[in-house]
C-alpha distance (Angstrom), angle and dihedral (degrees) to the residues before:
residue distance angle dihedral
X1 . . .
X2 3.64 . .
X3 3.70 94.6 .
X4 3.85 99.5 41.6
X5 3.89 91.3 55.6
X6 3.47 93.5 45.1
X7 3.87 94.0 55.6
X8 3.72 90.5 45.1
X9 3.90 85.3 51.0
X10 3.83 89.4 56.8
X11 3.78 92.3 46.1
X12 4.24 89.1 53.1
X13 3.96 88.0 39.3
X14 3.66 96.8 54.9
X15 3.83 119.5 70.5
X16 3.72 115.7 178.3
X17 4.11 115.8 -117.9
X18 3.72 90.4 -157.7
X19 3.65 119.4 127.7
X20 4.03 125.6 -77.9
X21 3.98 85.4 -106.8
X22 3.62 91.7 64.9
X23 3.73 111.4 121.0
X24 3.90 99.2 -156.7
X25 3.84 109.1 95.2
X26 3.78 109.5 -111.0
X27 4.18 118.9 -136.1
X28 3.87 124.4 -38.1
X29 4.18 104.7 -77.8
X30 3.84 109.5 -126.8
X31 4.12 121.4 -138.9
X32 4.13 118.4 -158.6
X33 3.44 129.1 -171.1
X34 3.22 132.8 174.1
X35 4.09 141.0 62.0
X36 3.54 99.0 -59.4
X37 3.96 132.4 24.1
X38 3.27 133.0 -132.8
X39 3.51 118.9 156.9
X40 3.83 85.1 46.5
X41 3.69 90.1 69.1
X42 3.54 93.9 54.3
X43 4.10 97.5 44.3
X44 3.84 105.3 19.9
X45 3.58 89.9 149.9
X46 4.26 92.3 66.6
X47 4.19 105.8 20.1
X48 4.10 126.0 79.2
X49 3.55 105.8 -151.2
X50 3.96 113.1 -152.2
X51 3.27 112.5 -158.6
X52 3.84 111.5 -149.0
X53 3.81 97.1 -173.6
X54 4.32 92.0 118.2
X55 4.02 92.9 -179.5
X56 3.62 127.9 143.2
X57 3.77 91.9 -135.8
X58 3.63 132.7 65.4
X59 3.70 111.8 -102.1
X60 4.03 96.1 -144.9
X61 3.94 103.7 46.1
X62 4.03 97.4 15.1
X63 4.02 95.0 -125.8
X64 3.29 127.5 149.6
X65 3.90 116.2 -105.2
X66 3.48 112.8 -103.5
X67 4.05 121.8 -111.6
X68 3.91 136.1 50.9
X69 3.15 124.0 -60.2
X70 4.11 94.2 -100.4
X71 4.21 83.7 51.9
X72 4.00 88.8 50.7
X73 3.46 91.6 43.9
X74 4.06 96.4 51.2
X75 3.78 86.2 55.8
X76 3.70 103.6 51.9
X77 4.30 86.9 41.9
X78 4.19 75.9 53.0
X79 3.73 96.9 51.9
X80 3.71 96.8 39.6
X81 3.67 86.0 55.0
X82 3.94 97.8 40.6
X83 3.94 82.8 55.8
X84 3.36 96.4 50.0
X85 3.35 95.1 43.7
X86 3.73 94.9 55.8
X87 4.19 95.0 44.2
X88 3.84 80.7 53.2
X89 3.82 97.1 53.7
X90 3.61 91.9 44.2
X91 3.88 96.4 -160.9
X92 3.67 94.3 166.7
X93 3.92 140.0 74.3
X94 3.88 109.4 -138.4
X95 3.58 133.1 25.2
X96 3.92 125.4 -139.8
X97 3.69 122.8 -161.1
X98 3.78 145.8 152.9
X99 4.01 119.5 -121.0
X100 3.76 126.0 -97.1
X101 3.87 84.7 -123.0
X102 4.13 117.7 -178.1
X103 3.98 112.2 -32.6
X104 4.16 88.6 -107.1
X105 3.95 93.8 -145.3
X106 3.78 108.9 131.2
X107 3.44 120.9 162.2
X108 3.57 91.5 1.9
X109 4.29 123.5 125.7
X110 3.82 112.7 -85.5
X111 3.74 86.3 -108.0
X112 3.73 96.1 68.7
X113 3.32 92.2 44.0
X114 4.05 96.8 58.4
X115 3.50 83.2 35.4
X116 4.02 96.4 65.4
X117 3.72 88.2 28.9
X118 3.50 85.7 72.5
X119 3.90 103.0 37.5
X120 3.94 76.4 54.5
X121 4.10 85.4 59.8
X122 3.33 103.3 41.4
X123 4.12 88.0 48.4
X124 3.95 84.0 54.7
X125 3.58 94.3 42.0
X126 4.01 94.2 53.5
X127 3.67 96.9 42.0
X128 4.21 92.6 53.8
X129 4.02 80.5 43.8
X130 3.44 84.8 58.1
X131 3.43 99.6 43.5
X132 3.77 98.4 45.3
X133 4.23 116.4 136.7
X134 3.54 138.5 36.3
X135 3.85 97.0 -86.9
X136 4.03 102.3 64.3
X137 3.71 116.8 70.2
X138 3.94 121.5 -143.3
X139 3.29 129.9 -146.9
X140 3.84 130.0 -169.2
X141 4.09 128.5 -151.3
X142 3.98 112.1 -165.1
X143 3.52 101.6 -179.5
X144 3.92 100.8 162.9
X145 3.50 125.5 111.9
X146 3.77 105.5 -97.4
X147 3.47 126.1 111.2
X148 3.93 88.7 -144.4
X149 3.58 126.3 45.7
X150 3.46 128.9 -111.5
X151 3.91 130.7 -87.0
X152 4.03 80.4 -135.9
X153 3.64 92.5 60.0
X154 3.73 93.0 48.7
X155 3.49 96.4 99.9
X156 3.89 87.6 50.9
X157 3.61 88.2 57.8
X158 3.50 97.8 50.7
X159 3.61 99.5 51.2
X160 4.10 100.2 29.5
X161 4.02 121.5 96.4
X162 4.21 86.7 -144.1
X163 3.49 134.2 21.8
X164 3.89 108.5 -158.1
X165 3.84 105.0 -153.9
X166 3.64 136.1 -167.7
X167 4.09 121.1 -153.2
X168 3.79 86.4 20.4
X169 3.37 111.0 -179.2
X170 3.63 122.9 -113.3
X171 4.00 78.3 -130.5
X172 3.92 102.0 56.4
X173 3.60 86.1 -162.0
X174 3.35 94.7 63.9
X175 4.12 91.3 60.8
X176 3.79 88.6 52.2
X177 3.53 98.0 53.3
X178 4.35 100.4 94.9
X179 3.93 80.8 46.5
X180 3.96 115.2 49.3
X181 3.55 121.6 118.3
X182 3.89 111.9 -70.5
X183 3.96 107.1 -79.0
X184 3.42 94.6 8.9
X185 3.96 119.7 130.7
X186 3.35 137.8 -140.4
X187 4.10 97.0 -108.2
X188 3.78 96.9 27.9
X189 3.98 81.2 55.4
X190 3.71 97.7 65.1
X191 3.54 94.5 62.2
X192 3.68 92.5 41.0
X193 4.05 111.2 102.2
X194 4.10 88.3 -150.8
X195 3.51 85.3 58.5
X196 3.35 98.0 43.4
X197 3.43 92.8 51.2
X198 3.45 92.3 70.4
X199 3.37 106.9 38.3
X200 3.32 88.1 61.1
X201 4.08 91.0 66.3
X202 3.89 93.9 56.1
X203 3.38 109.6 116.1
X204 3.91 130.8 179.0
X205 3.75 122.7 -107.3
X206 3.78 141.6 173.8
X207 3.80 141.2 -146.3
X208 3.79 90.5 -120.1
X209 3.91 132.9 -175.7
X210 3.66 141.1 -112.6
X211 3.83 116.9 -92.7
X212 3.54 96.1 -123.6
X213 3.75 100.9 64.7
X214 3.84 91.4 65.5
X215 3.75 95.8 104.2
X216 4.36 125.1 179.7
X217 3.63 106.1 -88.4
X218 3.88 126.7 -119.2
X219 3.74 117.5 -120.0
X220 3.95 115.9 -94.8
X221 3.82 87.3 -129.2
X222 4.03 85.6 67.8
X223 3.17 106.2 37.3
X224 3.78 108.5 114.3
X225 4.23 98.1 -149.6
X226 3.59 132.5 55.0
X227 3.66 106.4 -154.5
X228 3.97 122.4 6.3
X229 4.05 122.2 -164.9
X230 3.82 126.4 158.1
X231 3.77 117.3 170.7
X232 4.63 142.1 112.2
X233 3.32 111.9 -102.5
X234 3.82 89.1 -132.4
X235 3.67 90.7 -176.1
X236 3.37 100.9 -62.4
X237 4.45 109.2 135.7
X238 3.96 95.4 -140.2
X239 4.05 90.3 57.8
X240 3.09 95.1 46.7
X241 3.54 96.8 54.6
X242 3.67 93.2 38.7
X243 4.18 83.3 58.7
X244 3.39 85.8 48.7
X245 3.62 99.6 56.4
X246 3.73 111.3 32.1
X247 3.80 90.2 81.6
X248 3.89 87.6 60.2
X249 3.71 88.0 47.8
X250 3.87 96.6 60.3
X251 3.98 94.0 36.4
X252 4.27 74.7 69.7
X253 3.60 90.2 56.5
X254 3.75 106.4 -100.6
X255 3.87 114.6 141.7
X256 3.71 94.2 -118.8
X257 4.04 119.1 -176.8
X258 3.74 106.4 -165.3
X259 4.39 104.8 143.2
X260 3.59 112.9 -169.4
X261 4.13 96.3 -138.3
X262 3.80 127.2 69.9
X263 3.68 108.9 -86.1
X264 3.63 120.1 -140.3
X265 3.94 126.7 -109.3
X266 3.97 98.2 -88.3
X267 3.31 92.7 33.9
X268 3.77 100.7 55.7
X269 4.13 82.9 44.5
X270 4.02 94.2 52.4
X271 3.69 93.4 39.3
X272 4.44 88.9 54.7
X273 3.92 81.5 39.8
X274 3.76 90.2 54.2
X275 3.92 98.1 43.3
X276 3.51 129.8 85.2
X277 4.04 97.0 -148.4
X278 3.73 128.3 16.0
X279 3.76 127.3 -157.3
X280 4.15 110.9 -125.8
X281 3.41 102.2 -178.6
X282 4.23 108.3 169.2
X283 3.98 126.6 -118.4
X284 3.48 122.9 -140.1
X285 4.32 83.7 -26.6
X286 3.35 128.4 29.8
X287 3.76 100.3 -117.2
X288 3.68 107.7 86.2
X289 4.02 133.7 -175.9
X290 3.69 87.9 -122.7
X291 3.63 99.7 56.0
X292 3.70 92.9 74.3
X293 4.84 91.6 27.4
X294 4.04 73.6 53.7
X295 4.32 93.2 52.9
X296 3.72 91.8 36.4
X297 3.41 96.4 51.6
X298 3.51 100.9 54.0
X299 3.82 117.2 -89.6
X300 3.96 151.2 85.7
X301 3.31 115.7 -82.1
X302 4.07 124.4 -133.0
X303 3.51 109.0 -148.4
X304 4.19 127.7 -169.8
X305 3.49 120.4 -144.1
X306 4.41 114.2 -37.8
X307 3.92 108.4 -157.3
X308 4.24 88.0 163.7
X309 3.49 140.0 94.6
X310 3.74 120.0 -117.2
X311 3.51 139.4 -176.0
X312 3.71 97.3 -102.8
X313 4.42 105.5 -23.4
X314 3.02 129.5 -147.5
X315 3.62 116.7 -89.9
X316 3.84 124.5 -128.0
X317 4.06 107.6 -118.5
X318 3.87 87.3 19.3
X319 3.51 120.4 61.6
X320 3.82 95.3 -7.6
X321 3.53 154.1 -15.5
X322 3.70 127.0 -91.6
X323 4.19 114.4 -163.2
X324 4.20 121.8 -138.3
X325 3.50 103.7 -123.5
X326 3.88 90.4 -149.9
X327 3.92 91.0 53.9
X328 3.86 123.9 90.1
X329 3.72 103.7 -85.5
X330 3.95 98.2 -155.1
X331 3.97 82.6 49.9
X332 3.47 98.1 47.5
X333 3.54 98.2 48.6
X334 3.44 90.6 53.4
X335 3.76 103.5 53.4
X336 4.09 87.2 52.9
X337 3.83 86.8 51.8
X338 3.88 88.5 68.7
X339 3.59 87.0 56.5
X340 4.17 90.6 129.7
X341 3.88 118.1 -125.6
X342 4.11 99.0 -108.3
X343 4.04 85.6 59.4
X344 3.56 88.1 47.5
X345 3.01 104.2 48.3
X346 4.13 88.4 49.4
X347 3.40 84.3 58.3
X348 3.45 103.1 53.7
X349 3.62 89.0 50.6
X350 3.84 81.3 54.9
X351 3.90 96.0 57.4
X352 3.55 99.8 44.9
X353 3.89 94.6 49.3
X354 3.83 90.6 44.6
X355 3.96 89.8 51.8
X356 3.92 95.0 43.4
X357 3.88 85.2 51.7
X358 4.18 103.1 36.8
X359 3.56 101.9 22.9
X360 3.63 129.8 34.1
X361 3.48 118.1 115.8
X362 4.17 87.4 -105.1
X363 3.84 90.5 46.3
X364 3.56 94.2 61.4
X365 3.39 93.7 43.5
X366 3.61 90.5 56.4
X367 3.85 91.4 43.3
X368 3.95 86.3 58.3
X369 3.73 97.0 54.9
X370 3.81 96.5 42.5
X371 3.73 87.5 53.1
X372 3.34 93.5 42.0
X373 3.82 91.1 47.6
X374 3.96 88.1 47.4
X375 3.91 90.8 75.7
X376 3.27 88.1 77.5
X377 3.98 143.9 -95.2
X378 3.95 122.8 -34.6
X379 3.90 104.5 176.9
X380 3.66 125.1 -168.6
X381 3.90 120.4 -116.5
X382 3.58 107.0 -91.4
X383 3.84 106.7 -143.9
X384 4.00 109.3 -129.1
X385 3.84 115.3 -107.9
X386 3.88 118.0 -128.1
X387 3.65 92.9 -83.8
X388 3.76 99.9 50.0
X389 3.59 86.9 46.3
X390 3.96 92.6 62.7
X391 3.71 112.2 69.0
X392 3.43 130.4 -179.3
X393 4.36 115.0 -127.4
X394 3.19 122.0 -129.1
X395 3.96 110.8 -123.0
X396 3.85 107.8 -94.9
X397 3.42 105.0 20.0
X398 3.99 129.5 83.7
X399 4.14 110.7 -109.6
X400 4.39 96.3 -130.6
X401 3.54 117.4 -130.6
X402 3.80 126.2 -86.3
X403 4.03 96.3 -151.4
């Protein structure tokens, strides 16, 4: 697999320098839609990102666009029609796009909830527009928290080429089973080709990080804590425990930094920095934010149980440490403690290079187009030059039209 994504790579990587009049199609053009890019980071030279965020305020300082209302009115009729405009051309050969996902309007007035139901459908509705034929690839990012996906992305997963999934289960079936065929089971649907079908464009995916918060580690021999964890319980049985036993940890002399408030943005980053192991237990999935803030900024993850795929995990001993939920928890802690600071600090070294490589927010962009280019060729028409365009007829029968 190794190979084929690293040839696709080099066909995404390389764009041609030649001149406009060269007939040769140059690399696969990227579309993005959605509220924020990703792949457009990664190849802003070949994607058009269309934003679909149609809000009167601005999303980074929250003020109010400037203009009357006529003014503000002309420019969303403008965008509407500038995105239209481009799904309708189609000039480009895959299409990237985040899920619909559940409507996320709890405890809110009926209205709002119809009312993002059917932002939700019109968001579907324009990315399958976009999509539409047998030339332009789709491809799918789920990156909410469920281990299945959404009935409101089942659509997207019929009519996608990938489905990038985060928290997929280690037993794909298991994230297909809220969106199998009507009446179909779980054990009649392994057999079914339908099904199948679409298992067989689930691919894994990850919340990632930014590049620049990978930052050179300190050495384990000066760090000043042993073990650093912040986080509420909320609930969840491994934090709880982990609250429970931390105190019993540092009455055995390790220097454990666990603070009881919310710490602030540098302060959370110095105390990982400053810690030679840092618990990473997951919410209501396992993948987590501060898995990868935890590699980046210098130290050895602690990991609770992993029942997912991923993209390429993190290996126990290597980059990280997963915990046996049927061991003693005090106990196991403990004996990874005396983990000694020259095999620490390999592993650190470990974590940050697998991140940089796996999962920076341009690396999985880059691992979704070489995937996505590993189904197989989709080449633009070529139109015929002057000469092609002449052709001789063969006595007796009529030469058909080239229009």
């Amino acid at each position: 697999m190794e190979t084929a994504m690293g040839t696709a790579m080099r066909t995404v990587n390389e764009r041609p320098r030649a001149a406009a009049s060269d007939p040769h199609p140059g690399p696969p053009r990227i579309l993005e839609l959605g509220l924020m890019p990703l792949v457009t980071a990664a190849f802003p030279d070949r994607t058009t990102f269309l934003d679909t965020r149609l809000r009167w305020a601005d999303v980074r300082t929250r003020a109010p666009r400037s203009g009357s209302l006529p003014v503000r009115l002309l420019r969303l009729a403008r965008r509407v029609a500038g995105i239209g405009r481009t799904c309708l051309v189609q000039d480009y050969d895959i299409v990237v796009a985040r899920c619909v996902g559940p409507v996320n309007s709890a405890g809110r007035p009926l209205a709002v909830h119809a009312a993002l139901s059917l932002i939700g459908l019109a968001f579907r509705g324009l990315v399958l527009f976009a999509a539409r034929g047998g030339r332009v690839r789709l491809a799918i990012l789920d990156v909410t928290d469920h281990l299945t996906i959404h009935p409101r992305d089942r659509a997207f997963l019929r009519r996608c080429d990938l489905f990038f999934k985060r928290e997929l289960a280690a037993n794909r079936w298991n994230t297909l089973e809220t969106v199998l065929p009507r009446g179909a089971c779980a054990g009649h649907a392994r057999q079914d080709p339908a099904c199948l079908a679409l298992r067989a464009k689930l691919r894994p995916f990850a919340l990632g990080i930014e590049a620049a918060a990978l930052r050179p580690p300190v050495p384990a021999a000066a760090r000043s804590h042993d073990l650093f964890y912040v986080g509420s319980a909320q609930g969840i049985a491994f934090r709880e425990a982990v609250n429970a036993v931390l105190p019993r940890l540092a009455a055995r002399g390790w220097r454990i930094h666990a603070p009881a408030h919310r710490l602030g943005r540098d302060a959370f980053a110095a105390a990982i920095a400053g810690s030679r192991f840092c618990l990473s237990p997951g919410g209501v999935g396992w993948d987590c934010y501060r898995h990868y803030e935890v590699a980046s900024l210098g130290s050895v993850p602690i990991f609770d149980t992993r029942p997912l795929a991923g993209i390429e995990p993190f290996l126990h001993g290597r980059e990280g440490f997963y915990l046996d939920p049927q061991e003693d928890l005090e106990r196991a802690l403990d004996l990874l403690l005396r983990t000694d600071d020259a095999e620490v600090d390999r592993m650190t070294a470990a974590a940050q290079a697998l991140v940089e490589r796996v999962y920076t927010f341009d690396a999985l962009a880059r691992y979704v187009i070489a995937e996505t280019l590993a189904l197989g060729p989709l080449p633009r028409p070529i139109p015929p030059s002057a000469e092609e365009a002449l052709v001789t007829a063969e006595a007796g029968h009529r030469q058909p039209s080239l229009n």
